[in-house]
C-alpha positions as CSV (number, residue, x, y, z in Angstrom):
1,X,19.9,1.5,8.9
2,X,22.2,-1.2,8.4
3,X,24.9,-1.4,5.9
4,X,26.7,-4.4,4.8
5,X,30.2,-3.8,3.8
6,X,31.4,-7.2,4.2
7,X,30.8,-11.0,4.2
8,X,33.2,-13.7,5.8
9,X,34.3,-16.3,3.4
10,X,36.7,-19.1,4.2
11,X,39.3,-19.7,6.8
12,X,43.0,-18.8,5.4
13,X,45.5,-20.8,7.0
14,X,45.2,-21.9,10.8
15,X,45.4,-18.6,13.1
16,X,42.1,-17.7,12.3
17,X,42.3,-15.1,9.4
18,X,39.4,-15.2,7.1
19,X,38.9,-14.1,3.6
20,X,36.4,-11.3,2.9
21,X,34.2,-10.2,0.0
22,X,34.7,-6.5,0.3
23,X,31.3,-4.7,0.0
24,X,32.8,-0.8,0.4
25,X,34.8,1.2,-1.7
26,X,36.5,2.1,1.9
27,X,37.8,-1.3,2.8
28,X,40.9,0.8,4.5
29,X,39.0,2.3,6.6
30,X,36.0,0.2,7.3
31,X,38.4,-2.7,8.4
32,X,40.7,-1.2,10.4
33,X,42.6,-2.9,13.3
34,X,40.2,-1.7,16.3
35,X,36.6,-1.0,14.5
36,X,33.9,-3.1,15.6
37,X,31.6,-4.2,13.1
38,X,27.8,-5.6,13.7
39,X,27.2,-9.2,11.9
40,X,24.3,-10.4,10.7
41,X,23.5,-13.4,12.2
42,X,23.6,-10.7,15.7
43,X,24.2,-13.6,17.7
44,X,27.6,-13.5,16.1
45,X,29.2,-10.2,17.1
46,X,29.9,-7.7,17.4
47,X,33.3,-8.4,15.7
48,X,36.4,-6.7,17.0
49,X,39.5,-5.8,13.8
50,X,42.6,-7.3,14.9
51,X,44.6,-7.4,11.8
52,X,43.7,-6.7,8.0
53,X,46.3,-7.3,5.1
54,X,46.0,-8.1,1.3
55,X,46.9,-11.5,-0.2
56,X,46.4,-11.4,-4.1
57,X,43.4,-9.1,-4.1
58,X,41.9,-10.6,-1.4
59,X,41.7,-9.0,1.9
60,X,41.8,-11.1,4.7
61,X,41.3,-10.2,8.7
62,X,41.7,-11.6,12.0
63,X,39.1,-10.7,14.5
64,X,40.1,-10.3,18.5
65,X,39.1,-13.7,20.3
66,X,39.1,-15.4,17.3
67,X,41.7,-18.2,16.8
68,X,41.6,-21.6,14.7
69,X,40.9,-22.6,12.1
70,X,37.3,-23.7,13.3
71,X,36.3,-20.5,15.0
72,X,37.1,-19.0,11.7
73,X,35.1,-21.8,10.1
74,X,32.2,-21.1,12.4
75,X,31.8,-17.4,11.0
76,X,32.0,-18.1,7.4
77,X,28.9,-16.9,5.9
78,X,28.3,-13.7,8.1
79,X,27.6,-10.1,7.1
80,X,29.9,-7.4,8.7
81,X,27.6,-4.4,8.8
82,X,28.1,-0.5,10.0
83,X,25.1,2.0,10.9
84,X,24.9,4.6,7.8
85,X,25.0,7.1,10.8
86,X,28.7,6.4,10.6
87,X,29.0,6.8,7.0
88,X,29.6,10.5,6.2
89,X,27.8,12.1,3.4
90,X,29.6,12.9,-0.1
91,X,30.8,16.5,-0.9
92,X,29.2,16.2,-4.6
93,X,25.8,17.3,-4.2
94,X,25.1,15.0,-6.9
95,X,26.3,12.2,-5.5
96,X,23.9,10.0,-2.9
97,X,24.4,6.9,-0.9
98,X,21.5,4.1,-1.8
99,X,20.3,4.5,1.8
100,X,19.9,8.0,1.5
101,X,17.4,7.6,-1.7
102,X,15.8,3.8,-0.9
103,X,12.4,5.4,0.7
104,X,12.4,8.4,-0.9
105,X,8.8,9.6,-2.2
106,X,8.8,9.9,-6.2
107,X,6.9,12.6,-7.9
108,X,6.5,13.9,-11.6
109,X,7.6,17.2,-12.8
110,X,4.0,18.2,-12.0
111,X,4.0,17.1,-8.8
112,X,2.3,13.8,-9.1
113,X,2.9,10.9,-6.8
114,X,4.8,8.4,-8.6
115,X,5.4,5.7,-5.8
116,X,8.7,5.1,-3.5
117,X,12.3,4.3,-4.2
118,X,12.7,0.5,-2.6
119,X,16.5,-0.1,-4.1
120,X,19.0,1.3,-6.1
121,X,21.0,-1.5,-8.6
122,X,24.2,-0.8,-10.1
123,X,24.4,-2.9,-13.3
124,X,26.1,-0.6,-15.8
125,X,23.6,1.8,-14.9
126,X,22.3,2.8,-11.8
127,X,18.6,2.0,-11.4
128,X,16.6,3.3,-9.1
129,X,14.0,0.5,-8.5
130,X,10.2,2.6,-7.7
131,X,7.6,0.8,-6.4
132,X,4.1,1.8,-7.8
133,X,1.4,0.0,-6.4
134,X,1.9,-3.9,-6.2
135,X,4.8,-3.1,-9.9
136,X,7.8,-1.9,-9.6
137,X,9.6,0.3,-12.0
138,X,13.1,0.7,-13.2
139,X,14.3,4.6,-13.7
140,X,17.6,5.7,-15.0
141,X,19.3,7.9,-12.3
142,X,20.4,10.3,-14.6
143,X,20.1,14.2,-14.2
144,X,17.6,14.0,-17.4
145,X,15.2,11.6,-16.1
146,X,15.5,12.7,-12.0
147,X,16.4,16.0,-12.3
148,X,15.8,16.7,-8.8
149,X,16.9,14.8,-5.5
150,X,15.9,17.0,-2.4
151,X,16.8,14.8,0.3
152,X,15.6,16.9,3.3
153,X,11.8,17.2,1.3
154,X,12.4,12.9,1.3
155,X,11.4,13.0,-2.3
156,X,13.1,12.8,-6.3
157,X,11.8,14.5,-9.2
158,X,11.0,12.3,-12.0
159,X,10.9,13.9,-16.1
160,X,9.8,10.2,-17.1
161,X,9.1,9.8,-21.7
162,X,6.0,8.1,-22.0
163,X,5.9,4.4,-21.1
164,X,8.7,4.6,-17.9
165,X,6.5,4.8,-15.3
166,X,3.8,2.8,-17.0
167,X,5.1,0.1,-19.7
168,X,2.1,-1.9,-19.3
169,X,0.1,1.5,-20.7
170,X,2.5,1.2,-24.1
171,X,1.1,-0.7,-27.2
């Protein structure tokens, strides 16, 4: 699977740096002079690091065989991706990438098929978004309404108060 971690902006200056909207909390790493990054259009990379630096918050690179102004121009608007094979799992055993849990299989307490995770939103709360049917569902991820993740089953535990899984069903 595909992860975007970044997504060209503008040119800055005229050597061919662009500005980035940093999509990782690893920008260090994910950036580094030398890694190769996939773009989405495909037909645009991959994209080689030459040189990363901060300018007031905003991190700006210069790719290998890219120089100008226009040829910086030209890739404004592209996603830098990575494989999540290259991401490397967290240490917390409560803590999960999104594309570890988006297709996961839901299921009650009871063992009832719920539906399947199809995104996780981070708005204040992470929301795992469940599709049941043609609906789909928001669910606090919190350890009192998913108490169980079991990522190797490819399913989440759901203790849902009436009306979660089912507001239409509430009066």
């Amino acid at each position: 699977m595909q992860l975007v971690v970044g997504r060209i902006g503008r040119p800055h200056g005229i050597r061919g740096e662009v500005t980035v909207e940093v999509r990782t909390d690893d920008p260090e790493a994910r950036f580094a002079p030398g890694a190769a990054l996939a773009t989405d259009p495909a037909g645009t990379g991959p994209l080689v690091v030459e040189g990363a630096r901060w300018h007031k918050n905003i991190l700006l690179l210069r790719f290998e065989g890219v120089s100008g102004r226009d040829a910086a121009e030209d890739l404004r608007g592209t996603m830098l991706l990575i494989d999540s094979a290259d991401v490397p799992p967290s240490d917390d055993p409560d803590e999960f990438h999104d594309h570890q849990l988006i297709g996961l299989s839901v299921v009650t307490a009871e063992g009832e098929s719920v539906g399947e995770i199809v995104d996780v939103l981070h708005h204040g709360q992470d929301l795992l978004v469940v599709r049941r049917g043609g609906d789909e569902v928001f669910v606090p991820f919190v350890k009192a309404l998913v108490p169980e993740v079991d990522l190797e089953a490819g399913r989440v535990v759901v203790q849902a108060p009436p009306g979660l899984l089912d507001p239409e069903g509430m009066v």
